[in-house]
C-alpha positions as a printed Julia matrix, in Angstrom:
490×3 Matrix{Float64}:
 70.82    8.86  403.35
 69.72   12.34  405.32
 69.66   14.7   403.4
 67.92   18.32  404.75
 66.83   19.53  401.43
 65.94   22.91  401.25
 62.86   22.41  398.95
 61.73   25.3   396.98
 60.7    28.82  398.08
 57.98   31.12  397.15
 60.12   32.53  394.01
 60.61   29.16  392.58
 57.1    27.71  393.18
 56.19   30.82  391.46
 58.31   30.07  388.56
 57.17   26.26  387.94
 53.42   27.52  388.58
 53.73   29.78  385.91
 55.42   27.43  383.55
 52.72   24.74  384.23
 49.81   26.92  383.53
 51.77   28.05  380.32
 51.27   24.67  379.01
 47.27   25.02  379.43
 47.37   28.39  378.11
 49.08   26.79  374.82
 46.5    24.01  375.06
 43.68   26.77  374.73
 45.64   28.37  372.04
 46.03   24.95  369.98
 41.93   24.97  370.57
 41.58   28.52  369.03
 43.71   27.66  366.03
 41.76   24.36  365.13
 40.37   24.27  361.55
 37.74   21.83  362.33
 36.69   19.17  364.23
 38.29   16.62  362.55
 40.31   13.87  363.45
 42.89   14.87  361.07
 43.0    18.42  362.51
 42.66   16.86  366.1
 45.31   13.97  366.25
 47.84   14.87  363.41
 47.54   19.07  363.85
 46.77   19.7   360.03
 49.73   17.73  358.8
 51.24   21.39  359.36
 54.58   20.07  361.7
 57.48   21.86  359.68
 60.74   21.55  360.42
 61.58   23.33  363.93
 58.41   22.06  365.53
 59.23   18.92  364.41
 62.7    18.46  365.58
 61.75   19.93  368.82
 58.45   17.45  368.87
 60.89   14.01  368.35
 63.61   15.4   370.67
 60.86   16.39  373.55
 58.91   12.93  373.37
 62.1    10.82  372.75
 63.8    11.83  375.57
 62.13   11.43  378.63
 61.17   10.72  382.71
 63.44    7.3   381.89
 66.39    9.41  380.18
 66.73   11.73  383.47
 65.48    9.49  386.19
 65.71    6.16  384.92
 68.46    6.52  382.66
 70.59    7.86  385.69
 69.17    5.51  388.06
 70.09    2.61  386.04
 73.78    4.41  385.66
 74.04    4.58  389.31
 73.3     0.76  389.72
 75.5    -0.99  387.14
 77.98    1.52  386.32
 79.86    2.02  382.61
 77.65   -0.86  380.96
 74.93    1.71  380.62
 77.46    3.61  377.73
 74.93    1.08  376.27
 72.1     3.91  376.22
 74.4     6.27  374.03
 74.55    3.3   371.26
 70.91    2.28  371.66
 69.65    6.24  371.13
 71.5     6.13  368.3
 70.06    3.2   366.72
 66.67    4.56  367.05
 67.48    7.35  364.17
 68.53    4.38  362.02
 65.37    2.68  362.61
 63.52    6.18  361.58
 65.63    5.91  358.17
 64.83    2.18  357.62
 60.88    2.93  357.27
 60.39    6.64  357.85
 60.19    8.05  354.33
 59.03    5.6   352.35
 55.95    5.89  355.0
 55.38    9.33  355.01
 55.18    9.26  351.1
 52.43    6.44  351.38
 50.75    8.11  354.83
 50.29   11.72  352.54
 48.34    9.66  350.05
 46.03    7.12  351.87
 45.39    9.71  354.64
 46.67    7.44  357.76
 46.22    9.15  360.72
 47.29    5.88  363.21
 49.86    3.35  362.83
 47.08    0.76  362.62
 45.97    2.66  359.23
 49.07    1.81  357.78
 48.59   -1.92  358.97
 44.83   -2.11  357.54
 45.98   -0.91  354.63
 49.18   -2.94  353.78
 47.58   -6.44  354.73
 43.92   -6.01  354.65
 43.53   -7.83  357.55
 41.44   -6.81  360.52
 42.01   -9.16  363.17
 46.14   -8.53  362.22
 45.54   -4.46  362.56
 42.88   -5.2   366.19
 46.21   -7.3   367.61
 48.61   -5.17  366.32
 46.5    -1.88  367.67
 46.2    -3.62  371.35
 49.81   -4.42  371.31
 50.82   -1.01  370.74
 48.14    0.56  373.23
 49.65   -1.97  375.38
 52.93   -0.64  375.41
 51.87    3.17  375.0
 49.94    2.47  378.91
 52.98    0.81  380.07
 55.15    3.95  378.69
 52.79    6.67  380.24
 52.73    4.62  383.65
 56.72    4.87  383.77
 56.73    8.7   383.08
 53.98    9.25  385.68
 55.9     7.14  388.3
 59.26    9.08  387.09
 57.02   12.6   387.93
 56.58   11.18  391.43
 60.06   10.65  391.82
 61.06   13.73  390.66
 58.51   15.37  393.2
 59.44   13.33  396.16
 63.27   13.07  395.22
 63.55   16.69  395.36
 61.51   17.46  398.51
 63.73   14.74  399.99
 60.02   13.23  401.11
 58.54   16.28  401.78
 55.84   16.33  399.04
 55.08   12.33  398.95
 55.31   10.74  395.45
 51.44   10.52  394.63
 50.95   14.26  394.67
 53.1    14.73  392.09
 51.55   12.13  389.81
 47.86   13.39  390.19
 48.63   16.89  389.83
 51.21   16.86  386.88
 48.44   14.38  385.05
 45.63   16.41  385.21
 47.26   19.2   384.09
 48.77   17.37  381.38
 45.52   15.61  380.08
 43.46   19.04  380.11
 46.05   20.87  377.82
 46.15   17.46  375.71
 42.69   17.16  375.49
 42.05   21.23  374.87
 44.38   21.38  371.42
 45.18   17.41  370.64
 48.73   17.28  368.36
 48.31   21.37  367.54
 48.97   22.06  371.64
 51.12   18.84  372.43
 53.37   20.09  369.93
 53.38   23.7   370.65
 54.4    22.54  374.09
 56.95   20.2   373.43
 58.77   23.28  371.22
 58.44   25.42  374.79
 59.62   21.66  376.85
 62.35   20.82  374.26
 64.1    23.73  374.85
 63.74   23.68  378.45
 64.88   20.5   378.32
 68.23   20.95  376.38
 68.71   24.16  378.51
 68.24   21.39  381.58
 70.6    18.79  380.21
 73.11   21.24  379.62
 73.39   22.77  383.56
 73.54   19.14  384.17
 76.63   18.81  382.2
 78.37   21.52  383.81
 77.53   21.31  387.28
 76.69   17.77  388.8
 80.17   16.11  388.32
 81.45   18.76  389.89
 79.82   17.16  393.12
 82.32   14.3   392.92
 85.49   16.61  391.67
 85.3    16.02  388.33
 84.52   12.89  385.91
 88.38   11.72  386.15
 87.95   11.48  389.88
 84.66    9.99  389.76
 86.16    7.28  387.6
 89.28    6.39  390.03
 87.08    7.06  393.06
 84.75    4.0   391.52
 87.66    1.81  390.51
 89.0     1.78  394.29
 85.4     1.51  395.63
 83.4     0.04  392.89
 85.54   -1.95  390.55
 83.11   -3.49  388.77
 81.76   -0.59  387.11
 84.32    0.2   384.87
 85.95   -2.83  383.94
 85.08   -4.13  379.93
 82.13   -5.55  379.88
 81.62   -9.52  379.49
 80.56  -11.31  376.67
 77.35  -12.15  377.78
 77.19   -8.39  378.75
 77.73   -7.68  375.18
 75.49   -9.64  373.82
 73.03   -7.25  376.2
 74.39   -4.23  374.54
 73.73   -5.96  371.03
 69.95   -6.77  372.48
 69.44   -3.15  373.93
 70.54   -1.75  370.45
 68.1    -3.8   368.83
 65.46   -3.87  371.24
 65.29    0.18  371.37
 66.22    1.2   368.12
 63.2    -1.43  366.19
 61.23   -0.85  368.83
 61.84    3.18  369.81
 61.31    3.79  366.19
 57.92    2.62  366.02
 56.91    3.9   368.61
 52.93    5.33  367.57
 53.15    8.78  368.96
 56.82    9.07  367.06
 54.82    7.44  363.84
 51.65   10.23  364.16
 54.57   12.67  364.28
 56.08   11.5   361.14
 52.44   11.71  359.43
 52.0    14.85  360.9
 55.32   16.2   358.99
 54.68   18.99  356.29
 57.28   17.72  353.89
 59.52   14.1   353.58
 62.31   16.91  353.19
 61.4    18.26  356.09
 61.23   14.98  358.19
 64.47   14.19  356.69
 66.55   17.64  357.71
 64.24   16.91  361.68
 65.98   13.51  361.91
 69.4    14.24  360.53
 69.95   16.85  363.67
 67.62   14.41  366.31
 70.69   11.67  365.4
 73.16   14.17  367.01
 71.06   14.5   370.71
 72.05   11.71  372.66
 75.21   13.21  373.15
 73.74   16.21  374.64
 71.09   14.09  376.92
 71.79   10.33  377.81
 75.35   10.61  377.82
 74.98   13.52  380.15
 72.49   11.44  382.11
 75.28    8.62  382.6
 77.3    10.89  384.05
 75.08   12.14  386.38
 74.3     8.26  387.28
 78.37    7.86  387.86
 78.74   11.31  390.23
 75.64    9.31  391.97
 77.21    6.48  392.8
 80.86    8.48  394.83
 78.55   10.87  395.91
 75.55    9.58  397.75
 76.28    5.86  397.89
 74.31    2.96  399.24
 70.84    4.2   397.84
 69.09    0.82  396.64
 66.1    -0.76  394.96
 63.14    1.57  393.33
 64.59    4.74  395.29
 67.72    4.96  392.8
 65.17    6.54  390.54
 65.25    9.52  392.71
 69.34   10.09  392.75
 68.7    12.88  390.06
 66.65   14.72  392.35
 69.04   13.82  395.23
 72.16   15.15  393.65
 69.98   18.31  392.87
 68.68   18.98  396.61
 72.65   19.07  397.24
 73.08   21.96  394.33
 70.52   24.07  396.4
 71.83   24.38  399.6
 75.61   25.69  397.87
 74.3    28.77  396.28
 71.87   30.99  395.56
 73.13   30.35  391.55
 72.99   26.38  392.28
 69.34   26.69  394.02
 67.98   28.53  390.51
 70.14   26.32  388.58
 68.76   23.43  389.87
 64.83   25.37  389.22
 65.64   24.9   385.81
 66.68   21.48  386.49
 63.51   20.64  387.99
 61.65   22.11  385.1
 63.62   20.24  382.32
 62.61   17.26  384.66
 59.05   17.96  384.18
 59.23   19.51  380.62
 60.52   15.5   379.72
 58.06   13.48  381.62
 54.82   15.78  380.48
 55.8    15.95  377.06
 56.53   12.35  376.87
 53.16   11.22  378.92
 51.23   13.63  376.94
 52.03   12.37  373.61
 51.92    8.66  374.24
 48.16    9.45  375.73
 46.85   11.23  372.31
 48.54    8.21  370.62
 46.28    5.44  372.75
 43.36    8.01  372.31
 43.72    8.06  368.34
 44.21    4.54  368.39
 41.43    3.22  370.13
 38.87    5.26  368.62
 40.31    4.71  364.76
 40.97    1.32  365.33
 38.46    0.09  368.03
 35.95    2.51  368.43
 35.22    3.68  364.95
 36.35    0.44  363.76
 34.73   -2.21  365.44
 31.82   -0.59  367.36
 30.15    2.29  365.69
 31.65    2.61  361.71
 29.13    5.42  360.77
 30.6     7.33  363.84
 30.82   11.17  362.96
 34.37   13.03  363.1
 33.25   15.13  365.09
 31.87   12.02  367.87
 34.57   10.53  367.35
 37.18   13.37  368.23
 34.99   13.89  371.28
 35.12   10.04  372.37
 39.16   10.13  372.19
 39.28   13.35  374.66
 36.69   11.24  377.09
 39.64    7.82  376.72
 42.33   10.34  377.1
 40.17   11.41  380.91
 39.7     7.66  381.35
 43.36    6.45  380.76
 45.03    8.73  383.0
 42.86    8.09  385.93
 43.2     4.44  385.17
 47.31    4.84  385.19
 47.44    7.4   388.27
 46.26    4.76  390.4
 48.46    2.1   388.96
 51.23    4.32  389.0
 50.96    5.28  392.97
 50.28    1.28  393.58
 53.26   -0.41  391.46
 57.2    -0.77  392.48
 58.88   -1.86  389.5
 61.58    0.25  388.61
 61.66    3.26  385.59
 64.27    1.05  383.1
 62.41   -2.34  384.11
 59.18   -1.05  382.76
 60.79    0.56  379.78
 62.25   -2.78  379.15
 59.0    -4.87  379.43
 56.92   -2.73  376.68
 59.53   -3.31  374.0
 59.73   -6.81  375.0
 56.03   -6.74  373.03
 56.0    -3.68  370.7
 58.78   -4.85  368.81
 56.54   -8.04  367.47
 55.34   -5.59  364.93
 58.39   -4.37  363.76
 58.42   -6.68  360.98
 54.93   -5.24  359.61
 56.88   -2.02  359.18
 60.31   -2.72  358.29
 59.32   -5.73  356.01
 55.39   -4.82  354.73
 57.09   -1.3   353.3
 59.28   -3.14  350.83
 58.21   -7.24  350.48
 55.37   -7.05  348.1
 55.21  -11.0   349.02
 54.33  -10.75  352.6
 50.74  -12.04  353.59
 48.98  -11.01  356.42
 48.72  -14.4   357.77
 52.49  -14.77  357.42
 52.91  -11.37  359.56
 50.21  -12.83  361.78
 52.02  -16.29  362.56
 55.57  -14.82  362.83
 54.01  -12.16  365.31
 52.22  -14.62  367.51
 54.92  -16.96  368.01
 57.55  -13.81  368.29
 54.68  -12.95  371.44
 54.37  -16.49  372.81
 58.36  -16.62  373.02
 58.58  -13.06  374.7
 56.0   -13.5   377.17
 57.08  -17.58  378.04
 60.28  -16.51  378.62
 59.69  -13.31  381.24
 56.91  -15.64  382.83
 59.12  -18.61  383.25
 61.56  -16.66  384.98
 64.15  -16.11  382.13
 63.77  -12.2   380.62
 67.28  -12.72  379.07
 68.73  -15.72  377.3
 72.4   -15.76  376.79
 72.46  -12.14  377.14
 69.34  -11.55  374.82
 66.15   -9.9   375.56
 63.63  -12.17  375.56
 61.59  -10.03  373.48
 64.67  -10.12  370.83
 64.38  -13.77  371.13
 60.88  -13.72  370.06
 61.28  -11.02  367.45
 64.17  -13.15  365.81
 61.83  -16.21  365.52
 59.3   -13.83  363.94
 61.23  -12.49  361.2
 62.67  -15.95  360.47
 59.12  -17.0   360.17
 58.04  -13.62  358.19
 61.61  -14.65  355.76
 60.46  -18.65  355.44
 56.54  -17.88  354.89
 56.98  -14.78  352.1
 58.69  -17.45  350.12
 56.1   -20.26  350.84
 52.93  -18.02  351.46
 52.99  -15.2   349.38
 49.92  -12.49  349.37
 47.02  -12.78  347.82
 46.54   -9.31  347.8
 49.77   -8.43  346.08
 51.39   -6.26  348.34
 48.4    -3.11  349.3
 50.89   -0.09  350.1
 54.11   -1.87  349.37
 53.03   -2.43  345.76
């Protein structure tokens, strides 16, 4: 496809620059307003997040790089059966429900401050919180690696080449690890507040003026039922056993996600959380729906894009917005902000999370236990440096697609579901129990992707695996119950 993008002028470059070093100038503010040096005050802001911030916090990190580029990418490749991403985003507030207060009551009294501090305190068991921990940093460099790939994308996509993908990763990282590492949670929050609403503002010029590219969603949909019938007939039955996997896979595993977890210990008030979530149920009609139709005006508009590059049909649809109008070329600015506001605030969160959690739960842990809050604050801004340059270069080397990679981290982070969902209310659940029903839930999960078969019948293999480990985590409360009555579920 040629397209002779117009790329951005001085004005616009002007704009973005500005907005970019706004988000280090709130990083130096976040570092002003610290109370101290802890890890508290570092990684969970003060548990100070009321209720704007932390609406605007969930909404900014849940929706991200994959909603606008991978989301529409995998829209523009299979058509209507991606209406699955509406049901799945709603799922995810469910899972909050499930788990999310009772938590945050326990959290405010033990002083968590990672996910794995719930874990060592529920089960006492330290090898079950280490594997646990790894999983979850696991999945958190698998999640940053698909938002830095999506920031390429959304670089190269729009300058139709111009600017080559790579650029855009190292550039967009460093800025976002040096505001990251300048506040911790204060500044990533304060950000995603400033990205949130960029982002809605974003979502909502999408709504109005890409399916106007194709005349209109009721053309669209006849122009791909002539063209591409497949797309919008009813899905199969094995197809619906997908949708049933997707909702399942994403809203367990979305839900405990860590960063979204620090967030909910980071909450001033369980009333507050509860009023945040309530209105964050109501968002993925104003963001992956609108990204599906996006995907669809794709598909009539600039057919016969294949492979890793319908990632970039976002950014393709915009570079067609600039060259109609002066109003479509600023529209489309904001766009490309939005684009960036999602992927940053996303990447930026998910890298304090692995920071937190490595030196909590390995570092402080495992290695040094007398380690000072103030070392060990300074130790997770030096992992935060590390990690990114670590992903950059994976990121620039690896062509798996934006939705693929999504898919393979919850294939693993959802083994630990049951530790959440289950330790909060089965005083009866062991750690050994939770231990055996995660490992074989892994061992299923990872057999199946490696042999070739990622879905069975329809089914994630990572739901596979997850529904052997709660029928072990069912069979072994009654059979193995905990010597250690219960810890926080008591």
């Amino acid at each position: 496809m040629d397209l002779t993008g117009l790329g951005f002028g001085p004005g616009a470059l002007i704009l973005i620059g500005l907005y970019l070093v706004s988000m280090i100038g709130v990083g130096w503010l976040g570092r002003v307003r610290r109370q101290s040096d802890s890890m508290v005050d570092f990684y969970l802001a003060g548990r100070s997040m009321g209720f704007a911030v932390l609406l605007l916090t969930l909404y900014a990190t849940q929706y991200s790089g994959n909603t606008m580029f991978g989301y529409t990418g995998k829209s523009y490749r299979i058509g209507f059966e991606w209406t699955v991403s509406v049901l799945f985003m709603f799922s995810i507030i469910v899972g909050y429900l499930l788990f999310a207060p009772r938590l945050v009551a326990i959290a405010r009294k033990a002083d968590f401050i990672t996910p794995g501090d719930y874990i060592r305190h529920r089960f006492r068991s330290p090898v079950l919180t280490l594997l646990a921990t790894v999983l979850m940093i696991y999945a958190l460099g698998n999640y940053t690696l698909a938002q830095l790939k999506a920031m390429g994308a959304a670089v190269e996509g729009i300058t139709d080449g111009g600017v080559p993908s790579e650029y855009g990763i190292i550039s967009l990282a460093v800025i976002m690890v040096i505001y990251e590492t300048l506040g911790g949670m204060r500044s990533v929050a304060w950000t995603d507040v400033i990205q949130g609403v960029v982002l809605l503002t974003g979502f909502t010029i999408l709504l109005f003026v890409i399916p106007g590219l194709g005349g209109g969603m009721t053309r669209v949909v006849e122009a791909l039922s002539i063209s591409e019938p497949a797309m919008v007939v009813a899905p199969s039955l094995e197809m619906c056993n997908t949708w049933i996997s997707f909702v399942v896979l994403l809203g367990c595993g979305a839900a405990i996600y860590p960063q979204a977890i620090q967030r909910l210990y980071a909450s001033k008030s369980v009333r507050g959380l509860k009023r945040s979530l309530a209105v964050v149920a109501f968002l993925p009609l104003t963001t992956t729906l609108i990204a599906l139709f996006c995907g669809l005006t794709a598909r009539v508009v600039l057919p016969g894009i294949e492979g890793v590059e319908t990632d970039q049909v976002l950014a393709r649809l915009c570079a067609l917005i600039m060259q109609q109008s002066a109003m479509g070329y600023w529209f489309v600015v904001v766009v490309f902000a939005a684009a960036l506001a999602a992927l940053m605030s996303t990447a930026d969160s998910a890298l304090l999370s692995i920071s937190s959690m490595f030196t909590r739960d390995v570092y402080q842990a495992h290695l040094r236990p007398d380690s000072t809050e103030a070392e060990l604050t300074l130790v997770g801004k030096v992992i935060s440096w590390v990690v990114v340059a670590v992903l950059v270069i994976v990121a620039i080397r690896t062509e798996k697609t934006l939705v693929r990679l999504l898919e393979l981290k919850f294939e693993v982070l959802i083994q630990i579901v049951p530790c959440f969902f289950l330790g909060l209310y089965w005083k009866r659940l062991s750690s050994r129990v939770v231990l055996a029903g995660m490992l074989a839930g892994l061992a299923v999960a990872l057999g199946l992707t490696l042999a070739g078969l990622p879905k069975v019948y329809g089914f994630h293999a990572g739901v596979v695996g997850l529904g052997l480990n709660f029928t072990i985590c069912a069979m072994g409360t009654l059979l193995v119950p905990d010597r250690q009555q219960g810890g926080a579920a008591a």
